[in-house]
C-alpha positions in Angstrom: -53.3 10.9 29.8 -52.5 14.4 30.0 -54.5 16.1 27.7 -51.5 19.1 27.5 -49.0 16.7 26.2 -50.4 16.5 22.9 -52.3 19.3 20.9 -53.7 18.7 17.5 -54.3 22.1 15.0 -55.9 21.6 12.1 -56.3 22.8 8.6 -58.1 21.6 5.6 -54.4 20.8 4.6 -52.6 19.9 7.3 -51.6 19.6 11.1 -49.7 21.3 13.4 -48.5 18.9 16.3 -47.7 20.8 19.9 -45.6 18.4 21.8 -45.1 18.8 25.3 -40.8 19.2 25.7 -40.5 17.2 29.0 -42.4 14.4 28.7 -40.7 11.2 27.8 -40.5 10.5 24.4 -42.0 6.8 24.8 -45.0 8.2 26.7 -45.6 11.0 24.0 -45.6 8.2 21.4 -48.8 6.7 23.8 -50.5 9.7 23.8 -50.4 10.5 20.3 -51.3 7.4 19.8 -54.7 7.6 21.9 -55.3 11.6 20.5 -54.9 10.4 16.9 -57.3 7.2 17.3 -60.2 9.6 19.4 -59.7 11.8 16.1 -59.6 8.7 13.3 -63.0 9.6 12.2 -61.8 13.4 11.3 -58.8 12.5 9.7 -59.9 9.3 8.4 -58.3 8.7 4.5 -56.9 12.3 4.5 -53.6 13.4 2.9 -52.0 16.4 5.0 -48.6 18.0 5.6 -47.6 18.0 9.4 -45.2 20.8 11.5 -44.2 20.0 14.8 -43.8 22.6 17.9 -43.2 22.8 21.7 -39.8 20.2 21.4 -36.9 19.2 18.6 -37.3 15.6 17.3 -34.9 13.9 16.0 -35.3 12.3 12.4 -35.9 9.2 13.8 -38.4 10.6 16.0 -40.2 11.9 13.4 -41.1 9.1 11.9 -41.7 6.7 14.9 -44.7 9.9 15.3 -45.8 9.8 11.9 -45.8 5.8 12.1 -48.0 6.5 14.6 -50.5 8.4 13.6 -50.9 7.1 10.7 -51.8 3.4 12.8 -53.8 5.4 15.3 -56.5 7.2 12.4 -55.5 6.0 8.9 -54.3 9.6 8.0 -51.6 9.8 5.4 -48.9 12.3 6.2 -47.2 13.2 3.2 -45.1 15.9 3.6 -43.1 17.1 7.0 -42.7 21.3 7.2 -40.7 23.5 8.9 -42.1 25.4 12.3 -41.8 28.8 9.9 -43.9 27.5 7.1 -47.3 27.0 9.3 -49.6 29.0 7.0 -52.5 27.5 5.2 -51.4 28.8 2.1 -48.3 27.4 2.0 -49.3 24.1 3.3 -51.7 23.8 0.7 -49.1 24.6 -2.0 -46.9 21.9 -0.8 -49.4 19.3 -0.1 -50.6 19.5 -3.7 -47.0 19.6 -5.3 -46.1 16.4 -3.5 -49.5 14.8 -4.2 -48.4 15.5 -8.0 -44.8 14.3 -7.8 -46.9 11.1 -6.0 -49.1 10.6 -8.8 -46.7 10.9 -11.7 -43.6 9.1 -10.2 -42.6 5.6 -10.9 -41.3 4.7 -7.7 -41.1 6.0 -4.1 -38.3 7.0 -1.5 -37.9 5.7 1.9 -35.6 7.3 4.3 -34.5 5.8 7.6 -32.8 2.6 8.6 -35.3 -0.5 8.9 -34.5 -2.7 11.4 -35.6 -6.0 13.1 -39.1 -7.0 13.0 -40.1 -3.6 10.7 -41.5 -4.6 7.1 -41.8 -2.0 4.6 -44.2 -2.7 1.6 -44.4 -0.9 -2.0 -46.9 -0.7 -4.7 -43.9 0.5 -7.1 -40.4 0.5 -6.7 -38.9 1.5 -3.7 -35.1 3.3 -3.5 -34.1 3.0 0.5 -32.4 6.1 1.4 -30.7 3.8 4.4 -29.9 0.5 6.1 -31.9 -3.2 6.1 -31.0 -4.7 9.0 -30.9 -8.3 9.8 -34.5 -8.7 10.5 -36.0 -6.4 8.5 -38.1 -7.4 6.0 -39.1 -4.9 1.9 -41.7 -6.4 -0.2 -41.9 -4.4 -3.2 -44.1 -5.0 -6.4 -41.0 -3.6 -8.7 -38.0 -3.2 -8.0 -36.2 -2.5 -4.3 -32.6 -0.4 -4.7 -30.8 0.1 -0.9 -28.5 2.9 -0.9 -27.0 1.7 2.2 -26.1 -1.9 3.9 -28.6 -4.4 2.7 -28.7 -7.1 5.7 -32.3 -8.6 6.0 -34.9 -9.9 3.6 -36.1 -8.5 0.0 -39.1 -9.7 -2.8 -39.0 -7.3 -5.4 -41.4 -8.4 -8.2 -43.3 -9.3 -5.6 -46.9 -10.3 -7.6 -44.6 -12.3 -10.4 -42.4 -9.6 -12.2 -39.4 -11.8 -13.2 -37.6 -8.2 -14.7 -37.4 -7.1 -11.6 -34.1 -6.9 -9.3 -32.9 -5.8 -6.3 -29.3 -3.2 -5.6 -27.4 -2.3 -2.7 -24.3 0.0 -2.0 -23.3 -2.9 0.7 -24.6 -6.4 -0.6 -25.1 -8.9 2.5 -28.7 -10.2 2.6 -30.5 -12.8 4.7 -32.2 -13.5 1.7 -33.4 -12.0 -1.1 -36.4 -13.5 -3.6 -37.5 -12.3 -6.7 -40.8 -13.1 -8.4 -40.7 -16.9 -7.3 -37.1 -17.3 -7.5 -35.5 -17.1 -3.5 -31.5 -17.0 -3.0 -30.7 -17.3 1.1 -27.5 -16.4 2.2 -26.4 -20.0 3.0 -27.4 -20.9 -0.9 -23.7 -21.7 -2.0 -21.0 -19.0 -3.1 -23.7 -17.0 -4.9 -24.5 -15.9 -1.5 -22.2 -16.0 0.4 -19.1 -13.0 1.3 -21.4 -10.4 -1.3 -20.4 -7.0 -0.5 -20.0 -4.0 -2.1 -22.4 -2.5 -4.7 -24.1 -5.1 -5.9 -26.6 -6.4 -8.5 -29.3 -9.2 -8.0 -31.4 -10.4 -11.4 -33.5 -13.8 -12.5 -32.4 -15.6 -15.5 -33.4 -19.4 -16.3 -35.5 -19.2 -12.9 -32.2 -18.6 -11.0 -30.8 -15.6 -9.0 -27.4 -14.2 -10.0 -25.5 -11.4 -8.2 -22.9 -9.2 -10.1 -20.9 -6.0 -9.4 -22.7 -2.9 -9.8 -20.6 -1.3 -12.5 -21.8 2.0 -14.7 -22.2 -0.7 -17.6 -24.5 -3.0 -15.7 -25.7 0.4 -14.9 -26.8 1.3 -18.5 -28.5 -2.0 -19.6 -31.0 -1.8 -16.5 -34.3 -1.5 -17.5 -36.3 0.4 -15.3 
């Protein structure tokens, strides 16, 4: 590997990442990969903000990195800054606002489209900022809303929370199960042509689907 390619600096609050601008993206990902996992022992359990420099990554990019690293040493990275906002000062500001918003928040965001093969698991509920794509697979312990196309497979009340339910913009799921109640999309009419925003519940140990309408809306119990 060359050892250029990938620079780690440090702070007690976070990292700033120098990536080399001509290597290929897929090799980069390697040596991350190998850099993080020599360094797991440093950064092992740590919550830090991260600032990338030397190329422009996509947002796609960004997170295939921060998956990444966070395989490679167990580091959490919960925050991504601008190149301008490198100081320690600030880092630590921002690292302890979103550790705050973390610890007193209900729920979490994820942003991104998940696709084939990618499974995306929640303590709390979970609001996608994105796609599920056939494939893809969100186990959630409350409940899962998908502000996008939901395609692939969803447990929301994962350990046994029959309140829970799962919403999408674009209603189209491979399956979707709820506590211990599971609807498949070749189930019967309940499953089958659902688009649109859409709403799936439990009642009598069945799934139902309905429109997501501002009334719906204002009897959800969150």
């Amino acid at each position: 590997m060359n050892q250029q390619t990938v620079v780690i600096k440090s702070n007690k609050y976070g990292i700033t990442l120098f990536l080399d601008k001509d290597t290929e993206f897929s090799e980069l990902l390697k040596d991350i990969g190998e850099k993080f996992k020599a360094s797991s022992k440093f950064f092992k359990d740590a919550q830090m903000a991260i600032a990338f420099e030397g190329r422009i990554l996509s947002q796609e990019e960004q997170m295939d990195v921060i998956r990444v690293i966070q395989e490679s040493s167990g580091l959490e990275i919960l925050c991504i800054l601008e190149q301008d906002a490198l100081k320690e000062a600030y880092m630590k500001r921002v690292l302890e606002e979103r550790q705050q918003q973390q610890a007193s928040s209900d729920g979490r965001f994820y942003k991104g489209t998940l696709r084939s093969g990618q499974v995306l698991e929640s303590e709390t509920s979970i609001i996608i900022l994105g796609d599920v794509n056939p494939g893809a697979t969100v186990v959630s312990k409350g409940n899962v809303v998908v502000l996008g196309a939901l395609k692939g497979t969803i447990h929301a009340g994962a350990t046994g929370n029959e309140a829970s339910f799962v919403a999408a913009l674009n209603m189209n799921p491979m399956q979707i199960r709820i506590a211990d109640c599971i609807a498949r999309s070749a189930d019967g009419p309940s499953m089958k042509n659902v688009t649109g925003p859409m709403i799936a519940y439990t009642e009598n140990g069945n799934i139902y689907m309905e429109p997501l309408t501002k009334e719906v809306i204002n009897d959800i119990r969150i």
